[in-house]
N, C-alpha and C positions, 0 to 999 in steps of 0.2 A: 069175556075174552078167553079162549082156549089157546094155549100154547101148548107146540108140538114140534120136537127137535131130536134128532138123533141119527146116529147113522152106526154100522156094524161092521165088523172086523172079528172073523172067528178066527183067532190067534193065542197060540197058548202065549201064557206072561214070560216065560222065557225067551220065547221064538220074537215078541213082537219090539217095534222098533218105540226109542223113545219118542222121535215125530208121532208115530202113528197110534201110541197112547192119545198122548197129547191132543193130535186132532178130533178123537173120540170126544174126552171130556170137552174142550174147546166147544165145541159143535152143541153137545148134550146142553152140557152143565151152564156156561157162558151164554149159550144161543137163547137158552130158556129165560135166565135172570136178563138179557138183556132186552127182550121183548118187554117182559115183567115190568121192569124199572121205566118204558116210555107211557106204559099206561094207570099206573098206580098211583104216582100224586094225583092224578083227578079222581080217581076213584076215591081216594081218602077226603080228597077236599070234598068230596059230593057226600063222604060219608056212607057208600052205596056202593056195589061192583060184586060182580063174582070174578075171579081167575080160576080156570082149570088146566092143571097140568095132566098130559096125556102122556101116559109113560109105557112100561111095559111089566110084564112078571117079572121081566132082568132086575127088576130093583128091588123085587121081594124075593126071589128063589136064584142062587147062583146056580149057573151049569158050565160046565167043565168048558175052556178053550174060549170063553167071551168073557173074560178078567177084564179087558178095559170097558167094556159094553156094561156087563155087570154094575163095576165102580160107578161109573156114570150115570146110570140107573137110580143106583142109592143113593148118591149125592142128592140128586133131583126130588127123590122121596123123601130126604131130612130137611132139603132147603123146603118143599110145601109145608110139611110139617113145622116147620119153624114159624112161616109166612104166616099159617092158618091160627097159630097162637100170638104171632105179634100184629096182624091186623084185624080179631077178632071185634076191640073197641073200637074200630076205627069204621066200623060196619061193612067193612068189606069181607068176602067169603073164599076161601080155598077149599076148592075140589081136585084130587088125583086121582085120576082113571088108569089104570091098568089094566087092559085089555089081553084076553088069552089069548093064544096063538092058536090059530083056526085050524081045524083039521079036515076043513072042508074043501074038495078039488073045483078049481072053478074050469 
């Protein structure tokens, strides 16, 4: 199962609205775990599954004017990281993919 959630808002943290935080992480951070959470009891009961969160650099490198994007990012990155050490026994597997930003013109 690949999960992939997010959406962007290049707004400095002064400038941006508390909605429009909000619908960032909501989307990101929410949208991700609750994908997660419909297919994970069976994976544990089976004892078996991979989950891969697909994220972006935003959650390993901040850049100026994406504070909510950024935040939302890392969130996503601590909660795999968490996921991947609390469902290690359970034989289920956490992958995060971070993919660069292309610099290629299509």
């Amino acid at each position: 199962m690949t999960l992939s959630a997010g959406v962007v808002a290049r707004e400095k943290f002064t400038e941006q609205s508390d909605d429009g935080f909000d619908a960032i992480m909501q989307i990101s951070v929410q949208g991700s775990r609750s994908v997660d959470r419909v297919f994970l009891a069976d994976m544990i009961q089976a004892q078996q599954g991979q989950v891969c969160f697909v994220r972006s650099l935003g959650g390993l490198i901040a850049t100026y004017s994406y504070s909510a994007y950024s935040a939302s990012k890392y969130a996503v990155v601590g909660m795999a990281s968490v996921l991947r050490q609390e469902l290690d026994r359970a034989g289920v597997g956490v992958t995060l993919v971070c993919p660069r930003r292309s610099t290629r013109q299509w």
